[in-house]
DRENROGU-915129 format. One record per residue (C-alpha): residue number from 1; x, y negated, z. Coordinates in pm, 1 decimal, padded with zeros to 6 digits. Example, Ala and Ser with C-alpha at 12.3 -4.5 7.8 and 13.67 -1.06 7.14 Angstrom:
<nr:1, east:01230.0, north:00450.0, up:00780.0>
<nr:2, east:01367.0, north:00106.0, up:00714.0>
REM end
This chain:
<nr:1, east:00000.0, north:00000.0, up:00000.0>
<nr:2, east:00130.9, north:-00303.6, up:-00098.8>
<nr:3, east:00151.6, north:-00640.7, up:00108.3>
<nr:4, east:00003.0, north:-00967.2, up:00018.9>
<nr:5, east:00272.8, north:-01159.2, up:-00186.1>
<nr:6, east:00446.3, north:-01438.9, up:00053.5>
<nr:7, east:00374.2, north:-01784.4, up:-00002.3>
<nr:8, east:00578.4, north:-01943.0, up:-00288.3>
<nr:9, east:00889.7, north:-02076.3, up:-00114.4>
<nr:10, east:00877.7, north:-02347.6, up:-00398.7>
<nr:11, east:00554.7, north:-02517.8, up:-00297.9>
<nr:12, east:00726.1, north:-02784.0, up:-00174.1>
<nr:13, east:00984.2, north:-02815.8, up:-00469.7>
<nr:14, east:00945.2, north:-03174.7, up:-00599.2>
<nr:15, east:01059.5, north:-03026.2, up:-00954.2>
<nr:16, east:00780.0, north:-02811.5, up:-00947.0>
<nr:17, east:00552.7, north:-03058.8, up:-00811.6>
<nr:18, east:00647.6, north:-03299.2, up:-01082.3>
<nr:19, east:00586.0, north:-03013.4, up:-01406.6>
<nr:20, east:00214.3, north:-03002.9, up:-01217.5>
<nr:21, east:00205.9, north:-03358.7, up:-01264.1>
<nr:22, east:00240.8, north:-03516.1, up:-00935.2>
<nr:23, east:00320.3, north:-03885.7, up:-00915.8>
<nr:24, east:00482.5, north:-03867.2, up:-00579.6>
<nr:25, east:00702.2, north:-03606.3, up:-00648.3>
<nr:26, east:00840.3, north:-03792.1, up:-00949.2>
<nr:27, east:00845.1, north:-04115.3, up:-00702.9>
<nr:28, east:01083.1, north:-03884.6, up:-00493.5>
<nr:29, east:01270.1, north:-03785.5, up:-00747.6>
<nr:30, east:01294.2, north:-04112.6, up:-00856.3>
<nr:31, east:01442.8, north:-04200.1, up:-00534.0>
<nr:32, east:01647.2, north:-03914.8, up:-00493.2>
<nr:33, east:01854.4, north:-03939.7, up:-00804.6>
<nr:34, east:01788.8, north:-04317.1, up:-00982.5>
<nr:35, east:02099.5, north:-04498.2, up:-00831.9>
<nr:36, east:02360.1, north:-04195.2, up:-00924.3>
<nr:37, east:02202.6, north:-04168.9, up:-01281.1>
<nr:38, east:02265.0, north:-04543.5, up:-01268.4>
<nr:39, east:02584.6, north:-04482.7, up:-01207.7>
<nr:40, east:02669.0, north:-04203.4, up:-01442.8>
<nr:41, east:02533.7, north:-04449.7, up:-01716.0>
<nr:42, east:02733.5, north:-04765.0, up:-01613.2>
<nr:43, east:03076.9, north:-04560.9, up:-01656.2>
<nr:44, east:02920.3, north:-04475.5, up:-02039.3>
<nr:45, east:02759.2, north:-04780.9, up:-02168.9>
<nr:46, east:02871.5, north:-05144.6, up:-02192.8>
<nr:47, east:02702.0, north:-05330.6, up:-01914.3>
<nr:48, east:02509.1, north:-05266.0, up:-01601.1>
<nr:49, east:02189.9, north:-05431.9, up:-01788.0>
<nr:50, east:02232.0, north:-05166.7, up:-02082.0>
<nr:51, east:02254.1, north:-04855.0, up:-01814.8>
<nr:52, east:01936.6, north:-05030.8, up:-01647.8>
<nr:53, east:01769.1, north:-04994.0, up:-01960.5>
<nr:54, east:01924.2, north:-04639.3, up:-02035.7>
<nr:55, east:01816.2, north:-04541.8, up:-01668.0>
<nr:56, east:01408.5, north:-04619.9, up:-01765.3>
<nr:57, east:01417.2, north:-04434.0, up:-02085.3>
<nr:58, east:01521.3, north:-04159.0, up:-01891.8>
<nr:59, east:01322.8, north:-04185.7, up:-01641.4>
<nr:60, east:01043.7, north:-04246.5, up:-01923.5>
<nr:61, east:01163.5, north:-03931.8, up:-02097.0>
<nr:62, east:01092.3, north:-03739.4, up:-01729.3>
<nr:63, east:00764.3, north:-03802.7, up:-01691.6>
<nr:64, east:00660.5, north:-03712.3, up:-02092.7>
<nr:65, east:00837.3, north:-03403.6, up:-02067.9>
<nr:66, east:00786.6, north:-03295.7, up:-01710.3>
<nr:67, east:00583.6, north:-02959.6, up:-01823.2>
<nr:68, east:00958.0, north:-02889.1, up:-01964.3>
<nr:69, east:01088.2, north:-02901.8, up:-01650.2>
<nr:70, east:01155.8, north:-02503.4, up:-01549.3>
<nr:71, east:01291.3, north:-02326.5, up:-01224.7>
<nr:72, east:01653.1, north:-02473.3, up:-01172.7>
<nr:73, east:01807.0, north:-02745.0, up:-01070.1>
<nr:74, east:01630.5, north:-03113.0, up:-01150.2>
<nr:75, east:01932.5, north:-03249.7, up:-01105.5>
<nr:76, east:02102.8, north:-03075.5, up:-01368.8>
<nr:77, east:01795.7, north:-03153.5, up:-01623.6>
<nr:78, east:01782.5, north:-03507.6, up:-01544.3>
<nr:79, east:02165.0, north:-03590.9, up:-01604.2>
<nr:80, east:02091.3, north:-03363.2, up:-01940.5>
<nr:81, east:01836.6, north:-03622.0, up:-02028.7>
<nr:82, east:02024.0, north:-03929.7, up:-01902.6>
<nr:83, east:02337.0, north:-03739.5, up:-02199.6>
<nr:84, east:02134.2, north:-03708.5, up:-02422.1>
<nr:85, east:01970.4, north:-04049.5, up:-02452.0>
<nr:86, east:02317.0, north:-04220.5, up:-02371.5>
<nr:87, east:02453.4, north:-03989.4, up:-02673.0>
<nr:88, east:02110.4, north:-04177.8, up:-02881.2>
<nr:89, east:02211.3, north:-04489.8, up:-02767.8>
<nr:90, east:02609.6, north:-04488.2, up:-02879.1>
<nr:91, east:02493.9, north:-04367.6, up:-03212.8>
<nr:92, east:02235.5, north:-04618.5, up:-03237.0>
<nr:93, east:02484.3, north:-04900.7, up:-03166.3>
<nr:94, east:02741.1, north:-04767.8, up:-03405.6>
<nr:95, east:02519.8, north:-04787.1, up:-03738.0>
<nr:96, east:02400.2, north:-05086.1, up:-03632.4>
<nr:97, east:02790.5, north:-05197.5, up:-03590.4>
<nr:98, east:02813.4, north:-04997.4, up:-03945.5>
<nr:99, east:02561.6, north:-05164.1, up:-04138.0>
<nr:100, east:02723.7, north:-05485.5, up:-03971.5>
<nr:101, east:03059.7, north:-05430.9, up:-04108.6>
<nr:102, east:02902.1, north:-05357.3, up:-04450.7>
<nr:103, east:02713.1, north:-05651.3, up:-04563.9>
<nr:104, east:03079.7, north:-05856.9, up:-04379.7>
<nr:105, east:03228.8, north:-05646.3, up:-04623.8>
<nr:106, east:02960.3, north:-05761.0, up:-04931.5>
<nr:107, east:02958.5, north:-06172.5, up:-04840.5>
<nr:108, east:02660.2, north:-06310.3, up:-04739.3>
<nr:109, east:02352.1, north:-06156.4, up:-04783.1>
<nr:110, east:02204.9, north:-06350.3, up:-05086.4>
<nr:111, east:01819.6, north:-06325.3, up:-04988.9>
<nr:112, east:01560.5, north:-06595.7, up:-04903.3>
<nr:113, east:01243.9, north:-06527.8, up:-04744.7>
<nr:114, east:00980.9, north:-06578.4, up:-04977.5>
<nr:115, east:00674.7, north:-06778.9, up:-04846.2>
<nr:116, east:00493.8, north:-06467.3, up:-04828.8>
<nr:117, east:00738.6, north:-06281.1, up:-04617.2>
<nr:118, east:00741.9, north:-06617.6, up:-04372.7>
<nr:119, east:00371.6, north:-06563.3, up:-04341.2>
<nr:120, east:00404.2, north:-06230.0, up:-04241.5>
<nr:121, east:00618.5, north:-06329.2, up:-03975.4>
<nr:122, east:00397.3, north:-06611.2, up:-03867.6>
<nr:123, east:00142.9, north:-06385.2, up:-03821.8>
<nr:124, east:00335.0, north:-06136.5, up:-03634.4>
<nr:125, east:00462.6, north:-06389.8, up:-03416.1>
<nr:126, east:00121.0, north:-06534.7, up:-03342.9>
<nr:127, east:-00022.0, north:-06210.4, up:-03266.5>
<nr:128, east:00246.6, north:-06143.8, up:-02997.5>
<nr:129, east:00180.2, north:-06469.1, up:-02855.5>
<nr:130, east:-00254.6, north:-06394.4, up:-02824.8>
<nr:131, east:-00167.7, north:-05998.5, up:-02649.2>
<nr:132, east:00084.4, north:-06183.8, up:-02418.4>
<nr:133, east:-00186.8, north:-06423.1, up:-02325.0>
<nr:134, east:-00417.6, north:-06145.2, up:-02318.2>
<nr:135, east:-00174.9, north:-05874.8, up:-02143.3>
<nr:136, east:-00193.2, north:-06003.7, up:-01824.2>
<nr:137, east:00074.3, north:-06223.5, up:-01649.4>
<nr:138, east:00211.6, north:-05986.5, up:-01419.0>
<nr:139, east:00278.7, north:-05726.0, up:-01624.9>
<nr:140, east:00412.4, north:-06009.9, up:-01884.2>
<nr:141, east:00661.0, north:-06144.6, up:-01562.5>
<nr:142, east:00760.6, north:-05780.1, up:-01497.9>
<nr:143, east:00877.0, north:-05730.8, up:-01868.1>
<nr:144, east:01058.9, north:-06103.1, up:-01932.0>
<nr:145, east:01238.9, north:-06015.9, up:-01597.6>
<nr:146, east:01351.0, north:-05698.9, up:-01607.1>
<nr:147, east:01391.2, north:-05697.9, up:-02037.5>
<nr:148, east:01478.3, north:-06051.0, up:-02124.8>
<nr:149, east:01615.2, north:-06196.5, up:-01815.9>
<nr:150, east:01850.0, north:-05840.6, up:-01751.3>
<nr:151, east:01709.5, north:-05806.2, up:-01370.6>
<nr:152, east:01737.6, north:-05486.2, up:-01235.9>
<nr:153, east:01402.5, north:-05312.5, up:-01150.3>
<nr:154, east:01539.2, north:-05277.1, up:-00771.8>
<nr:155, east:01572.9, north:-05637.2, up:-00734.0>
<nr:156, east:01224.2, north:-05729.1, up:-00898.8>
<nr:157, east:01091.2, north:-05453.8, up:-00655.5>
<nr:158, east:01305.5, north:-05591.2, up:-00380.1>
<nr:159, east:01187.1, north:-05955.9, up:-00441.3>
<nr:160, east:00827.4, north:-05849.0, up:-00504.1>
<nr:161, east:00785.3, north:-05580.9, up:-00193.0>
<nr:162, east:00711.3, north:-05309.2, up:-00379.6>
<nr:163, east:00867.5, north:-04990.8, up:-00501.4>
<nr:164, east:01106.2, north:-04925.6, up:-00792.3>
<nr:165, east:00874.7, north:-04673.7, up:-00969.5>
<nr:166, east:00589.9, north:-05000.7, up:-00946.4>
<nr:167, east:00819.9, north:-05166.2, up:-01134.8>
<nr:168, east:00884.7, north:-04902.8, up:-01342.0>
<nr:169, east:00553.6, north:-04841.0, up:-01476.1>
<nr:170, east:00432.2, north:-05194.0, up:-01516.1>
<nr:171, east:00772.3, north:-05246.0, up:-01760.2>
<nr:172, east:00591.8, north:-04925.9, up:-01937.3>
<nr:173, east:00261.8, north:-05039.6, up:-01919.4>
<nr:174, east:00379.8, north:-05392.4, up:-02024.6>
<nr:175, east:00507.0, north:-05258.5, up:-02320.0>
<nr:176, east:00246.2, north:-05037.2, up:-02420.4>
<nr:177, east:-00041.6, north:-05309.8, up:-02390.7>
<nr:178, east:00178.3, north:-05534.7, up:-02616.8>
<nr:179, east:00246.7, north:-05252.5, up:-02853.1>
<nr:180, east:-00132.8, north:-05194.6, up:-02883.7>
<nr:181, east:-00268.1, north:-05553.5, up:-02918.1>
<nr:182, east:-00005.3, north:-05640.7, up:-03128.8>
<nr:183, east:-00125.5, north:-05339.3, up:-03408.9>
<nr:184, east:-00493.9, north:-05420.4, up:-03364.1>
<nr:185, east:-00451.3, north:-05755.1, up:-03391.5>
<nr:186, east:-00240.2, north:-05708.5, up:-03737.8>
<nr:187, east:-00467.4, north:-05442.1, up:-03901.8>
REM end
Protein backbone atom coordinates (compact mmCIF):
# COMPACT_ATOMS: atom_id res chain seq x y z
CA UNK A 1 0.00 0.00 0.00
CA UNK A 2 1.31 3.04 -0.99
CA UNK A 3 1.52 6.41 1.08
CA UNK A 4 0.03 9.67 0.19
CA UNK A 5 2.73 11.59 -1.86
CA UNK A 6 4.46 14.39 0.54
CA UNK A 7 3.74 17.84 -0.02
CA UNK A 8 5.78 19.43 -2.88
CA UNK A 9 8.90 20.76 -1.14
CA UNK A 10 8.78 23.48 -3.99
CA UNK A 11 5.55 25.18 -2.98
CA UNK A 12 7.26 27.84 -1.74
CA UNK A 13 9.84 28.16 -4.70
CA UNK A 14 9.45 31.75 -5.99
CA UNK A 15 10.59 30.26 -9.54
CA UNK A 16 7.80 28.11 -9.47
CA UNK A 17 5.53 30.59 -8.12
CA UNK A 18 6.48 32.99 -10.82
CA UNK A 19 5.86 30.13 -14.07
CA UNK A 20 2.14 30.03 -12.18
CA UNK A 21 2.06 33.59 -12.64
CA UNK A 22 2.41 35.16 -9.35
CA UNK A 23 3.20 38.86 -9.16
CA UNK A 24 4.83 38.67 -5.80
CA UNK A 25 7.02 36.06 -6.48
CA UNK A 26 8.40 37.92 -9.49
CA UNK A 27 8.45 41.15 -7.03
CA UNK A 28 10.83 38.85 -4.94
CA UNK A 29 12.70 37.86 -7.48
CA UNK A 30 12.94 41.13 -8.56
CA UNK A 31 14.43 42.00 -5.34
CA UNK A 32 16.47 39.15 -4.93
CA UNK A 33 18.54 39.40 -8.05
CA UNK A 34 17.89 43.17 -9.82
CA UNK A 35 20.99 44.98 -8.32
CA UNK A 36 23.60 41.95 -9.24
CA UNK A 37 22.03 41.69 -12.81
CA UNK A 38 22.65 45.43 -12.68
CA UNK A 39 25.85 44.83 -12.08
CA UNK A 40 26.69 42.03 -14.43
CA UNK A 41 25.34 44.50 -17.16
CA UNK A 42 27.33 47.65 -16.13
CA UNK A 43 30.77 45.61 -16.56
CA UNK A 44 29.20 44.76 -20.39
CA UNK A 45 27.59 47.81 -21.69
CA UNK A 46 28.71 51.45 -21.93
CA UNK A 47 27.02 53.31 -19.14
CA UNK A 48 25.09 52.66 -16.01
CA UNK A 49 21.90 54.32 -17.88
CA UNK A 50 22.32 51.67 -20.82
CA UNK A 51 22.54 48.55 -18.15
CA UNK A 52 19.37 50.31 -16.48
CA UNK A 53 17.69 49.94 -19.60
CA UNK A 54 19.24 46.39 -20.36
CA UNK A 55 18.16 45.42 -16.68
CA UNK A 56 14.09 46.20 -17.65
CA UNK A 57 14.17 44.34 -20.85
CA UNK A 58 15.21 41.59 -18.92
CA UNK A 59 13.23 41.86 -16.41
CA UNK A 60 10.44 42.47 -19.24
CA UNK A 61 11.63 39.32 -20.97
CA UNK A 62 10.92 37.39 -17.29
CA UNK A 63 7.64 38.03 -16.92
CA UNK A 64 6.60 37.12 -20.93
CA UNK A 65 8.37 34.04 -20.68
CA UNK A 66 7.87 32.96 -17.10
CA UNK A 67 5.84 29.60 -18.23
CA UNK A 68 9.58 28.89 -19.64
CA UNK A 69 10.88 29.02 -16.50
CA UNK A 70 11.56 25.03 -15.49
CA UNK A 71 12.91 23.26 -12.25
CA UNK A 72 16.53 24.73 -11.73
CA UNK A 73 18.07 27.45 -10.70
CA UNK A 74 16.31 31.13 -11.50
CA UNK A 75 19.33 32.50 -11.05
CA UNK A 76 21.03 30.75 -13.69
CA UNK A 77 17.96 31.54 -16.24
CA UNK A 78 17.83 35.08 -15.44
CA UNK A 79 21.65 35.91 -16.04
CA UNK A 80 20.91 33.63 -19.40
CA UNK A 81 18.37 36.22 -20.29
CA UNK A 82 20.24 39.30 -19.03
CA UNK A 83 23.37 37.39 -22.00
CA UNK A 84 21.34 37.08 -24.22
CA UNK A 85 19.70 40.49 -24.52
CA UNK A 86 23.17 42.21 -23.72
CA UNK A 87 24.53 39.89 -26.73
CA UNK A 88 21.10 41.78 -28.81
CA UNK A 89 22.11 44.90 -27.68
CA UNK A 90 26.10 44.88 -28.79
CA UNK A 91 24.94 43.68 -32.13
CA UNK A 92 22.35 46.19 -32.37
CA UNK A 93 24.84 49.01 -31.66
CA UNK A 94 27.41 47.68 -34.06
CA UNK A 95 25.20 47.87 -37.38
CA UNK A 96 24.00 50.86 -36.32
CA UNK A 97 27.91 51.97 -35.90
CA UNK A 98 28.13 49.97 -39.45
CA UNK A 99 25.62 51.64 -41.38
CA UNK A 100 27.24 54.85 -39.71
CA UNK A 101 30.60 54.31 -41.09
CA UNK A 102 29.02 53.57 -44.51
CA UNK A 103 27.13 56.51 -45.64
CA UNK A 104 30.80 58.57 -43.80
CA UNK A 105 32.29 56.46 -46.24
CA UNK A 106 29.60 57.61 -49.31
CA UNK A 107 29.58 61.72 -48.40
CA UNK A 108 26.60 63.10 -47.39
CA UNK A 109 23.52 61.56 -47.83
CA UNK A 110 22.05 63.50 -50.86
CA UNK A 111 18.20 63.25 -49.89
CA UNK A 112 15.60 65.96 -49.03
CA UNK A 113 12.44 65.28 -47.45
CA UNK A 114 9.81 65.78 -49.78
CA UNK A 115 6.75 67.79 -48.46
CA UNK A 116 4.94 64.67 -48.29
CA UNK A 117 7.39 62.81 -46.17
CA UNK A 118 7.42 66.18 -43.73
CA UNK A 119 3.72 65.63 -43.41
CA UNK A 120 4.04 62.30 -42.41
CA UNK A 121 6.19 63.29 -39.75
CA UNK A 122 3.97 66.11 -38.68
CA UNK A 123 1.43 63.85 -38.22
CA UNK A 124 3.35 61.37 -36.34
CA UNK A 125 4.63 63.90 -34.16
CA UNK A 126 1.21 65.35 -33.43
CA UNK A 127 -0.22 62.10 -32.67
CA UNK A 128 2.47 61.44 -29.98
CA UNK A 129 1.80 64.69 -28.55
CA UNK A 130 -2.55 63.94 -28.25
CA UNK A 131 -1.68 59.98 -26.49
CA UNK A 132 0.84 61.84 -24.18
CA UNK A 133 -1.87 64.23 -23.25
CA UNK A 134 -4.18 61.45 -23.18
CA UNK A 135 -1.75 58.75 -21.43
CA UNK A 136 -1.93 60.04 -18.24
CA UNK A 137 0.74 62.23 -16.49
CA UNK A 138 2.12 59.86 -14.19
CA UNK A 139 2.79 57.26 -16.25
CA UNK A 140 4.12 60.10 -18.84
CA UNK A 141 6.61 61.45 -15.63
CA UNK A 142 7.61 57.80 -14.98
CA UNK A 143 8.77 57.31 -18.68
CA UNK A 144 10.59 61.03 -19.32
CA UNK A 145 12.39 60.16 -15.98
CA UNK A 146 13.51 56.99 -16.07
CA UNK A 147 13.91 56.98 -20.37
CA UNK A 148 14.78 60.51 -21.25
CA UNK A 149 16.15 61.97 -18.16
CA UNK A 150 18.50 58.41 -17.51
CA UNK A 151 17.09 58.06 -13.71
CA UNK A 152 17.38 54.86 -12.36
CA UNK A 153 14.03 53.13 -11.50
CA UNK A 154 15.39 52.77 -7.72
CA UNK A 155 15.73 56.37 -7.34
CA UNK A 156 12.24 57.29 -8.99
CA UNK A 157 10.91 54.54 -6.55
CA UNK A 158 13.06 55.91 -3.80
CA UNK A 159 11.87 59.56 -4.41
CA UNK A 160 8.27 58.49 -5.04
CA UNK A 161 7.85 55.81 -1.93
CA UNK A 162 7.11 53.09 -3.80
CA UNK A 163 8.67 49.91 -5.01
CA UNK A 164 11.06 49.26 -7.92
CA UNK A 165 8.75 46.74 -9.69
CA UNK A 166 5.90 50.01 -9.46
CA UNK A 167 8.20 51.66 -11.35
CA UNK A 168 8.85 49.03 -13.42
CA UNK A 169 5.54 48.41 -14.76
CA UNK A 170 4.32 51.94 -15.16
CA UNK A 171 7.72 52.46 -17.60
CA UNK A 172 5.92 49.26 -19.37
CA UNK A 173 2.62 50.40 -19.19
CA UNK A 174 3.80 53.92 -20.25
CA UNK A 175 5.07 52.58 -23.20
CA UNK A 176 2.46 50.37 -24.20
CA UNK A 177 -0.42 53.10 -23.91
CA UNK A 178 1.78 55.35 -26.17
CA UNK A 179 2.47 52.53 -28.53
CA UNK A 180 -1.33 51.95 -28.84
CA UNK A 181 -2.68 55.54 -29.18
CA UNK A 182 -0.05 56.41 -31.29
CA UNK A 183 -1.25 53.39 -34.09
CA UNK A 184 -4.94 54.20 -33.64
CA UNK A 185 -4.51 57.55 -33.91
CA UNK A 186 -2.40 57.09 -37.38
CA UNK A 187 -4.67 54.42 -39.02
Amino acid sequence: MKSAAPPSQHADDPGRRLAAGDQLAFSELYDAHSSELLAFLATRLRSTAEAEEVLQEVWMKVWEKREQFQDGSFRAWVFQIARTTTVDRVRKVQRRREVGEFEDEQGPADHRATSSEVDDQQEKLQALRDCLKSVGSDFVMVLQRTRLNGESIDSVARELGVKPDTIYTKVHRAKKLLEDCTRQKLQ
